[in-house]
C-alpha positions in Angstrom: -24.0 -82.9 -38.9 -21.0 -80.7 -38.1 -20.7 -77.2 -38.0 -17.6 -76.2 -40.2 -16.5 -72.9 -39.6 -15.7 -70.5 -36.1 -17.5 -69.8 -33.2 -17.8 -66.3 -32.2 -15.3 -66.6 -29.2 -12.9 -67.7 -32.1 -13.2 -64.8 -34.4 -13.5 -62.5 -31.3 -10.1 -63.9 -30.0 -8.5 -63.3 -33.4 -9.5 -59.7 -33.8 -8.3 -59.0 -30.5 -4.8 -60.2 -31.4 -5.1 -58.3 -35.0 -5.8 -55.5 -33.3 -2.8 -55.8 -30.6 -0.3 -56.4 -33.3 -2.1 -53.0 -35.9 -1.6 -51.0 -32.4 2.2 -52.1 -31.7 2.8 -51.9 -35.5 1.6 -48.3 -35.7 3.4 -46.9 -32.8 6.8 -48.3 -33.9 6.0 -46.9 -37.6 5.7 -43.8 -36.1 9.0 -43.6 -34.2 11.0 -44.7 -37.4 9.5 -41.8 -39.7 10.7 -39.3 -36.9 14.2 -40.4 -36.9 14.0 -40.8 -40.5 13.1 -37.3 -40.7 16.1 -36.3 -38.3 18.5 -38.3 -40.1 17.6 -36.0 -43.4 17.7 -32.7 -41.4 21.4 -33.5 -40.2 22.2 -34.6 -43.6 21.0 -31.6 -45.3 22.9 -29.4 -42.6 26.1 -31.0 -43.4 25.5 -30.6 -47.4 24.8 -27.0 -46.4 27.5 -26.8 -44.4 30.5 -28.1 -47.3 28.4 -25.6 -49.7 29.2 -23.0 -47.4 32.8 -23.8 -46.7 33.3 -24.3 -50.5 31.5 -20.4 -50.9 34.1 -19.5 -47.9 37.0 -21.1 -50.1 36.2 -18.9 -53.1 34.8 -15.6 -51.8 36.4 -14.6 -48.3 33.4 -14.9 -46.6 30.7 -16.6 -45.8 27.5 -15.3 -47.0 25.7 -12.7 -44.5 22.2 -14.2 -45.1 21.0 -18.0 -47.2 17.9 -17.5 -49.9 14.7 -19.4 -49.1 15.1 -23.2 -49.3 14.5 -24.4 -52.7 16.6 -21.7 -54.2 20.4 -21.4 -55.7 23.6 -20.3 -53.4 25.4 -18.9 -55.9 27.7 -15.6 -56.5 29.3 -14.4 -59.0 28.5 -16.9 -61.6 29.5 -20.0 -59.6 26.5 -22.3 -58.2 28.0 -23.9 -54.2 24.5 -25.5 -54.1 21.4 -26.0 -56.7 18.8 -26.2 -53.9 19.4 -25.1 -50.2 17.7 -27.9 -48.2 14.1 -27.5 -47.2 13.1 -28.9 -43.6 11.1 -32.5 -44.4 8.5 -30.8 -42.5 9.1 -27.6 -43.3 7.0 -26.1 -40.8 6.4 -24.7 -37.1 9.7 -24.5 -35.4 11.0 -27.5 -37.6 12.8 -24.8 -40.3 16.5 -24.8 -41.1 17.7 -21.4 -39.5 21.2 -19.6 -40.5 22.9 -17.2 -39.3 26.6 -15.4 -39.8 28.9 -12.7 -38.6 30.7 -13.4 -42.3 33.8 -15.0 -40.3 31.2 -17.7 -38.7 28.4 -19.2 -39.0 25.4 -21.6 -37.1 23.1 -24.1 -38.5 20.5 -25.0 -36.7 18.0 -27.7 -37.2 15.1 -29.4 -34.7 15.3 -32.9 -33.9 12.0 -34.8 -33.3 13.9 -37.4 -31.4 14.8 -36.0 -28.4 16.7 -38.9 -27.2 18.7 -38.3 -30.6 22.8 -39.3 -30.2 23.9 -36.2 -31.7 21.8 -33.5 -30.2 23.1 -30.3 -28.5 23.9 -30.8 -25.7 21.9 -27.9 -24.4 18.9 -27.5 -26.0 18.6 -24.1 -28.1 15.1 -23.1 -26.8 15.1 -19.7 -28.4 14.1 -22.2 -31.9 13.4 -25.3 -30.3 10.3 -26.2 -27.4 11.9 -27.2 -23.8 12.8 -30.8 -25.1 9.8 -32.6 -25.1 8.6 -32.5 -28.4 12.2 -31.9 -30.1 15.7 -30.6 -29.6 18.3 -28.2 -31.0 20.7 -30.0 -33.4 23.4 -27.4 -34.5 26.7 -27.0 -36.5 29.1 -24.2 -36.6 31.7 -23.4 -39.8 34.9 -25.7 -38.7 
Protein backbone atom coordinates (compact mmCIF):
# COMPACT_ATOMS: atom_id res chain seq x y z
CA UNK A 1 0.00 0.00 0.00
CA UNK A 2 1.08 3.55 -0.78
CA UNK A 3 1.10 6.39 1.32
CA UNK A 4 -0.70 9.28 -0.62
CA UNK A 5 -0.11 12.41 0.76
CA UNK A 6 3.45 14.56 2.07
CA UNK A 7 6.07 13.82 4.25
CA UNK A 8 6.89 16.20 6.83
CA UNK A 9 10.20 17.40 5.10
CA UNK A 10 7.70 18.31 2.31
CA UNK A 11 5.27 20.40 4.08
CA UNK A 12 8.25 21.82 6.25
CA UNK A 13 10.02 22.81 2.88
CA UNK A 14 6.76 24.54 1.66
CA UNK A 15 6.18 26.71 4.71
CA UNK A 16 9.59 27.79 4.68
CA UNK A 17 9.21 29.17 1.13
CA UNK A 18 5.54 30.63 2.16
CA UNK A 19 6.98 32.21 4.70
CA UNK A 20 10.11 33.81 2.58
CA UNK A 21 7.76 35.08 0.05
CA UNK A 22 4.80 36.70 3.25
CA UNK A 23 8.33 38.32 4.54
CA UNK A 24 9.55 39.86 1.14
CA UNK A 25 5.78 40.67 0.29
CA UNK A 26 5.35 42.64 3.57
CA UNK A 27 8.47 44.65 3.39
CA UNK A 28 7.77 45.88 -0.11
CA UNK A 29 4.05 46.68 0.90
CA UNK A 30 5.40 48.76 3.34
CA UNK A 31 7.60 50.89 1.22
CA UNK A 32 4.81 51.55 -1.41
CA UNK A 33 2.20 52.93 1.36
CA UNK A 34 5.04 55.40 2.37
CA UNK A 35 5.59 56.88 -0.97
CA UNK A 36 1.92 56.64 -1.52
CA UNK A 37 1.57 58.68 1.48
CA UNK A 38 4.31 61.23 0.12
CA UNK A 39 2.86 61.43 -3.16
CA UNK A 40 -0.65 62.76 -1.40
CA UNK A 41 1.32 65.20 0.89
CA UNK A 42 2.98 66.94 -2.34
CA UNK A 43 -0.24 66.85 -4.03
CA UNK A 44 -2.23 68.45 -1.31
CA UNK A 45 0.63 71.14 -1.00
CA UNK A 46 0.30 72.10 -4.60
CA UNK A 47 -3.74 72.20 -4.32
CA UNK A 48 -2.89 74.53 -1.33
CA UNK A 49 -0.64 76.26 -3.04
CA UNK A 50 -3.04 77.37 -6.39
CA UNK A 51 -5.74 78.06 -3.56
CA UNK A 52 -3.43 80.43 -2.14
CA UNK A 53 -2.25 82.13 -5.32
CA UNK A 54 -5.95 82.31 -6.42
CA UNK A 55 -6.70 84.10 -2.61
CA UNK A 56 -3.45 86.30 -3.61
CA UNK A 57 -5.24 87.06 -7.05
CA UNK A 58 -8.32 88.42 -5.46
CA UNK A 59 -7.37 89.99 -2.09
CA UNK A 60 -3.68 91.49 -2.20
CA UNK A 61 -2.37 89.24 -0.02
CA UNK A 62 -1.90 86.13 1.01
CA UNK A 63 -3.56 85.15 4.10
CA UNK A 64 -1.31 85.81 7.45
CA UNK A 65 -2.36 82.40 9.05
CA UNK A 66 -4.49 78.90 7.27
CA UNK A 67 -7.57 77.50 9.62
CA UNK A 68 -7.13 73.87 10.90
CA UNK A 69 -7.13 71.23 8.10
CA UNK A 70 -10.51 70.19 7.42
CA UNK A 71 -11.80 73.65 7.36
CA UNK A 72 -12.90 76.43 4.56
CA UNK A 73 -10.24 79.14 3.12
CA UNK A 74 -12.53 81.56 2.35
CA UNK A 75 -12.88 85.62 2.77
CA UNK A 76 -15.26 87.77 1.99
CA UNK A 77 -17.83 85.42 0.68
CA UNK A 78 -15.66 83.65 -1.85
CA UNK A 79 -14.55 79.83 -0.89
CA UNK A 80 -10.31 79.38 -2.65
CA UNK A 81 -10.66 75.89 -1.04
CA UNK A 82 -13.58 73.68 0.69
CA UNK A 83 -11.19 71.65 2.87
CA UNK A 84 -7.47 72.68 3.54
CA UNK A 85 -5.55 69.30 3.21
CA UNK A 86 -5.09 67.26 6.31
CA UNK A 87 -1.57 65.24 6.59
CA UNK A 88 -2.49 61.29 5.60
CA UNK A 89 -0.99 60.79 8.87
CA UNK A 90 -1.78 63.69 10.48
CA UNK A 91 0.38 63.34 13.32
CA UNK A 92 3.92 63.75 15.05
CA UNK A 93 6.00 65.91 12.93
CA UNK A 94 4.05 64.68 9.73
CA UNK A 95 1.53 68.01 9.82
CA UNK A 96 1.26 70.45 6.94
CA UNK A 97 2.82 73.73 8.43
CA UNK A 98 2.26 77.42 6.89
CA UNK A 99 3.62 80.29 7.31
CA UNK A 100 3.49 84.03 5.58
CA UNK A 101 4.91 87.55 5.74
CA UNK A 102 1.46 88.41 3.50
CA UNK A 103 3.89 89.04 0.35
CA UNK A 104 5.22 85.21 0.71
CA UNK A 105 4.64 82.28 1.93
CA UNK A 106 6.21 78.40 2.73
CA UNK A 107 4.66 75.07 2.75
CA UNK A 108 6.07 72.64 4.27
CA UNK A 109 5.37 68.94 4.41
CA UNK A 110 7.47 65.70 5.75
CA UNK A 111 8.43 63.12 3.47
CA UNK A 112 8.71 59.43 4.76
CA UNK A 113 10.86 58.57 1.87
CA UNK A 114 13.94 60.02 2.42
CA UNK A 115 15.44 59.06 -0.76
CA UNK A 116 12.27 60.95 -2.28
CA UNK A 117 13.22 62.84 -5.95
CA UNK A 118 11.84 66.00 -4.94
CA UNK A 119 12.99 66.56 -1.41
CA UNK A 120 14.67 69.76 -0.16
CA UNK A 121 17.63 69.72 -0.72
CA UNK A 122 18.55 70.63 2.78
CA UNK A 123 16.61 69.05 5.15
CA UNK A 124 14.37 71.53 7.34
CA UNK A 125 15.12 69.98 10.79
CA UNK A 126 13.45 72.68 12.77
CA UNK A 127 9.96 70.33 11.51
CA UNK A 128 11.50 67.40 10.18
CA UNK A 129 14.05 64.57 12.28
CA UNK A 130 17.82 64.63 10.83
CA UNK A 131 16.82 62.54 7.72
CA UNK A 132 16.49 59.22 8.82
CA UNK A 133 13.06 58.75 9.40
CA UNK A 134 11.74 61.62 6.84
CA UNK A 135 12.69 64.89 5.11
CA UNK A 136 11.53 68.45 4.59
CA UNK A 137 9.52 68.69 1.30
CA UNK A 138 8.73 72.49 0.82
CA UNK A 139 7.12 75.08 -1.64
CA UNK A 140 7.22 78.80 -1.67
CA UNK A 141 4.41 81.27 -3.48
CA UNK A 142 5.97 81.49 -7.21
Amino acid sequence: MKNKGFSLIELLIVMAIIGVLATLITANFSGVRNKTRDAQRKADLKQLQLALETYRSDQGAYPASLATCGSALSSGGTTYIQKIPCDPLNTGQFLYRYSSTGTAYTLISCLENTNDSQKDSTNNTTYCTGGTTNWSFTLNNP
